[in-house]
C-alpha positions as CSV (number, residue, x, y, z in Angstrom):
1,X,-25.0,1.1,11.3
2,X,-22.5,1.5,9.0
3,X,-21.9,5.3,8.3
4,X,-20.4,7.4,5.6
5,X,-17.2,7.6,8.1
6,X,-17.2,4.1,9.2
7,X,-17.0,3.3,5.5
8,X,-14.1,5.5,4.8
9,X,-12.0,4.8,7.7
10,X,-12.2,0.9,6.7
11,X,-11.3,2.2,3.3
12,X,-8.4,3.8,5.0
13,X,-7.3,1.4,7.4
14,X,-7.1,-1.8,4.3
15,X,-5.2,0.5,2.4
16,X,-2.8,1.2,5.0
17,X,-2.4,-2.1,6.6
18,X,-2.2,-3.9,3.4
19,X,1.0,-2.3,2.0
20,X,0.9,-5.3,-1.4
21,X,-1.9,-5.8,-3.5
22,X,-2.5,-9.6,-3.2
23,X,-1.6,-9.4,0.6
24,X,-4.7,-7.1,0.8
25,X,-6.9,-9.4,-2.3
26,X,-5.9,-12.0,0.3
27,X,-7.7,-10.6,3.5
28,X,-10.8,-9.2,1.6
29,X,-11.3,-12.9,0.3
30,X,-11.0,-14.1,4.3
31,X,-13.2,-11.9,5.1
32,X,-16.1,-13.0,2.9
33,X,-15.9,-10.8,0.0
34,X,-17.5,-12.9,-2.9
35,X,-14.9,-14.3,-5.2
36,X,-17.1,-13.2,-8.1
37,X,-16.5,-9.3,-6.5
38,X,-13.0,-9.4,-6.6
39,X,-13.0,-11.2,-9.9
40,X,-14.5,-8.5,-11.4
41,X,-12.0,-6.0,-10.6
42,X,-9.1,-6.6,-12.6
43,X,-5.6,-7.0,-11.1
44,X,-4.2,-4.0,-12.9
45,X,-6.3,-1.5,-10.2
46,X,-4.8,0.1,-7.9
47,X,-5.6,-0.7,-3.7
48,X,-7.7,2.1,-3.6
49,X,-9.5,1.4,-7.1
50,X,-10.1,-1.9,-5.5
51,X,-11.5,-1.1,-2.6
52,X,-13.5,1.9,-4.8
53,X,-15.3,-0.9,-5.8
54,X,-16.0,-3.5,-3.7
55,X,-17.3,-1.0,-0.6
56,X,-20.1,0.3,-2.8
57,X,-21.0,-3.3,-3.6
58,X,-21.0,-4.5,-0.1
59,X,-23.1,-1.9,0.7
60,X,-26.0,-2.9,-1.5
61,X,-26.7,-6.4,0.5
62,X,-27.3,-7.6,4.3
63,X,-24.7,-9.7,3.9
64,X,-22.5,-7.6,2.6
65,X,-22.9,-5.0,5.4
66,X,-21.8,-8.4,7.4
67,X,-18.7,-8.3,5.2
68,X,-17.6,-5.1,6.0
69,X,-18.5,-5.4,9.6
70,X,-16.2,-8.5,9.8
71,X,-13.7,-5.9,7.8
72,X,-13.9,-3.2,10.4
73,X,-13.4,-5.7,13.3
74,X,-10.5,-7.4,12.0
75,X,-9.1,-4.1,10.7
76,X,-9.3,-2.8,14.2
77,X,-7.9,-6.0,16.1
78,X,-4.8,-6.0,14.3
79,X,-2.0,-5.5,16.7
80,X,1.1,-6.1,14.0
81,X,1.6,-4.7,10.8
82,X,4.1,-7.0,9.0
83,X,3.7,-5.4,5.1
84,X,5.0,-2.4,6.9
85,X,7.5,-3.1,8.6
């Protein structure tokens, strides 16, 4: 189930693991968000406008709750965190 929090904290964790813009445009596209969902944000957002967006989105589908489940478990396995570093 994905809950109000669990859809925050992915919020959080994508906007503080991916430090660059197209680092993080990058991962949402391997992660199976819909070229024509990113496409429709335009590259001037911010990470947070970005992300604004697409979650909301996700969450209208069954496959986009598989999206941001794939999110969460990536987001969660990292171990390294080399735009920060």
């Amino acid at each position: 189930v994905l809950t109000a929090n669990i859809l925050s904290l992915i919020e959080d964790a994508a906007l503080k693991s991916y430090w660059r813009k197209p680092k993080l445009r990058s991962f949402l596209r391997r992660v199976g968000v819909p070229d024509r969902l990113l496409s429709a944000v335009p590259d001037s957002a911010s990470k947070r406008e970005l992300l604004s967006e697409l979650i909301p989105r996700l969450e209208t589908s069954e496959s986009g709750h598989l999206v941001l489940k794939r999110m969460a478990r990536e987001l969660a396995s990292q171990t390294t965190f080399p735009d920060l570093v």
